[in-house]
C-alpha positions in Angstrom: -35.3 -4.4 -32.8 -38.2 -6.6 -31.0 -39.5 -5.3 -27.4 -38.1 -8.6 -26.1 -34.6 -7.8 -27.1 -34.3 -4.5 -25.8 -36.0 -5.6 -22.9 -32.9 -8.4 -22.1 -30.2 -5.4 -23.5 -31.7 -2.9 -21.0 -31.4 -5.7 -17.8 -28.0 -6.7 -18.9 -27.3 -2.7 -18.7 -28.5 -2.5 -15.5 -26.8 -5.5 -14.0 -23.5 -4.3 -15.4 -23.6 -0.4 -13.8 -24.8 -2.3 -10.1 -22.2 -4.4 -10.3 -19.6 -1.1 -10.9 -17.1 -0.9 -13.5 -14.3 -3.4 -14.2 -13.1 -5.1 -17.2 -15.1 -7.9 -16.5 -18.6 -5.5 -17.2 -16.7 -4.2 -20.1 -18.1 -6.8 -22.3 -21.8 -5.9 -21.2 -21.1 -2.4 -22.5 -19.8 -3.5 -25.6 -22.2 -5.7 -26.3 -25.2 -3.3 -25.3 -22.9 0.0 -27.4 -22.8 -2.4 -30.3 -26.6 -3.5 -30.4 -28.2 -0.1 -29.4 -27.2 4.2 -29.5 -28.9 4.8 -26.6 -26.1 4.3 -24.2 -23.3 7.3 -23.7 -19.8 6.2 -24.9 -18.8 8.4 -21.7 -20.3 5.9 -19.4 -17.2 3.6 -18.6 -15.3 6.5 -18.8 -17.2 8.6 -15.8 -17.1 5.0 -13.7 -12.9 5.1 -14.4 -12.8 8.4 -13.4 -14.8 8.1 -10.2 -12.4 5.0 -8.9 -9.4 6.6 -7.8 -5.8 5.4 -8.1 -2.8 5.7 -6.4 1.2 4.8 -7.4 3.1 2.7 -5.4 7.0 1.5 -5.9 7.1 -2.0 -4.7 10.7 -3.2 -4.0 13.4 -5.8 -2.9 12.6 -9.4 -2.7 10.0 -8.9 -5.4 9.7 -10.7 -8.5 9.6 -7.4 -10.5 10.3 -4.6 -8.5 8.6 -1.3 -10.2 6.4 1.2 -10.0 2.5 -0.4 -10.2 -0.6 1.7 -10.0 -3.1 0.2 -8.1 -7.1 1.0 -7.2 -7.7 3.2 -4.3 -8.0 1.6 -0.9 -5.6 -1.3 -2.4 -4.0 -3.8 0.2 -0.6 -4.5 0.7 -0.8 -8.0 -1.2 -2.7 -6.7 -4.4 0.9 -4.5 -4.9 2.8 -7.6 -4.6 1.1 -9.8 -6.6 1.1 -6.8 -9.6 4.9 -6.9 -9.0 4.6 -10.8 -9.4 5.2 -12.1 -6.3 7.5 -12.4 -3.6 10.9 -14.3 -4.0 11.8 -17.2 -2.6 13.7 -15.9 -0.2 11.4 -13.0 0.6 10.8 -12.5 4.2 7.2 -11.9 4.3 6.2 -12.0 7.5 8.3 -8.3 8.2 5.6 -7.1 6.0 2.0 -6.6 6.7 0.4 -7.9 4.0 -3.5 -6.3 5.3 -2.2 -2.8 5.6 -3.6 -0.1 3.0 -0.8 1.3 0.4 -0.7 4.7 0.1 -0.3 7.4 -2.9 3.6 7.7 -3.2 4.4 5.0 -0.7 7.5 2.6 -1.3 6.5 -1.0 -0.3 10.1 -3.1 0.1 10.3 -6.4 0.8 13.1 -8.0 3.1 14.7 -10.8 2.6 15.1 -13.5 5.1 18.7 -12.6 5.5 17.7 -8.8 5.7 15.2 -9.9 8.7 17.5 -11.9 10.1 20.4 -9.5 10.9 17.8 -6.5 11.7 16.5 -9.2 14.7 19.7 -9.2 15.9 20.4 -5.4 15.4 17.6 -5.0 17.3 18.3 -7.3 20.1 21.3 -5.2 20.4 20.1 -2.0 20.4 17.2 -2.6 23.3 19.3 -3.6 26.0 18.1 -1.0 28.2 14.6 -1.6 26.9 14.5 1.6 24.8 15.2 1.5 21.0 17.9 4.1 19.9 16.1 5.6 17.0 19.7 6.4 15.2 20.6 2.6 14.6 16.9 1.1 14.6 15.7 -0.4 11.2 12.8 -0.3 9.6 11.8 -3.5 11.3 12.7 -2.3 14.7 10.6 0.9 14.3 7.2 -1.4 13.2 7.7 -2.7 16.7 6.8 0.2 18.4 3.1 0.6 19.1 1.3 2.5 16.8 4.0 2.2 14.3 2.9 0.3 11.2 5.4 -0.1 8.2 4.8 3.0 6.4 5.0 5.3 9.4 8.4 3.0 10.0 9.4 3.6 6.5 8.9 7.6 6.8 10.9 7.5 10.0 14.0 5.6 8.3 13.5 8.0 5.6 13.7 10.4 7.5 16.7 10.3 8.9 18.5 9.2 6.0 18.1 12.2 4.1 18.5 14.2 7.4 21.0 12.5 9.5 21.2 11.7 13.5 18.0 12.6 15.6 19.1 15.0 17.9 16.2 14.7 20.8 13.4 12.0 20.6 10.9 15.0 20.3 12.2 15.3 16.5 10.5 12.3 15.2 7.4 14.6 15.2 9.1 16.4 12.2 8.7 13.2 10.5 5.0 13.0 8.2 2.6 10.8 10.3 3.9 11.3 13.3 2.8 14.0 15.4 1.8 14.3 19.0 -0.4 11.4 19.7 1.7 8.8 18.0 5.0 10.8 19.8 3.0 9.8 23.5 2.4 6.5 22.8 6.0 5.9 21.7 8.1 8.4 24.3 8.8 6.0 26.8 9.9 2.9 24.6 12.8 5.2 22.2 16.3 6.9 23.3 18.6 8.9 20.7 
């Protein structure tokens, strides 16, 4: 092999492990394995390994609800769009679509009709101002401050598989929400 070629095979190397790993720099390392033995077969492997993953069930007015793994530090949207899409008569704007998924985490989708009765659940459960955390929805719970939707989720959960909250102070049994989130929230909830 001429000095010229391995000089090009060496840069398109190079350009292919600073741009990180993806299938799009797969075909630099096939081309470069194919042409030369001086790259390691475990070098996409090492990259794969080093980008973490986590599974997420994405659900409801989906396209094709399922369970989708996804890169670590994946948003919100990237899980929709693997579980093609919302619906038509998804009601996306009950969902953040910015917000980080989580390992585990179970991403549903309203409907519009879904959204629609949990408003007016909600505007009768706050008459006095304070949401009764026995009849809120998932939707009512994301409207309590620090309260995003998978700390809503984990609180709904929650007391499914549970039942009634007997005091307020038992949220804080619930994973994510401990005594910080508990003060910021203590004077907006009733049981």
């Amino acid at each position: 092999m001429n000095r010229k070629r391995k000089v090009f095979l060496v840069i398109i190397f190079c350009m292919g492990v600073l741009c990180g790993c993806g299938s799009r720099n797969n075909v630099y390392l096939e081309k470069i394995q194919t042409e030369t033995s001086e790259v390691p077969q475990t070098e996409e492997k090492d990259c794969q390994e080093e980008m973490g993953s986590c599974m997420v069930y994405v659900c409801g007015a989906v396209e094709n609800p399922g369970v989708y793994e996804l890169p670590e530090n994946s948003r919100v949207y990237e899980a929709v769009a693997m579980a093609g899409g919302m619906t038509e008569d998804a009601g996306m704007e009950a969902v953040n679509q910015a917000e980080f998924v989580t390992d585990g985490q179970m991403l549903r989708i309203p409907t519009m009709e879904e959204m629609a009765a949990a408003q007016e659940e909600s505007e009768s459960n706050v008459d006095d101002g304070l949401l009764d955390i026995n009849r809120a929805s998932v939707a009512d719970f994301m409207t309590l401050p620090g309260i995003g939707q998978s700390k809503a989720e984990a609180l709904f959960q929650y007391r499914e598989a549970h039942g009634r909250f007997s005091s307020i102070e038992e949220i804080m049994n619930v994973d994510g929400i401990k005594e910080g989130v508990f003060n910021k929230i203590k004077d907006s909830i009733k049981v």
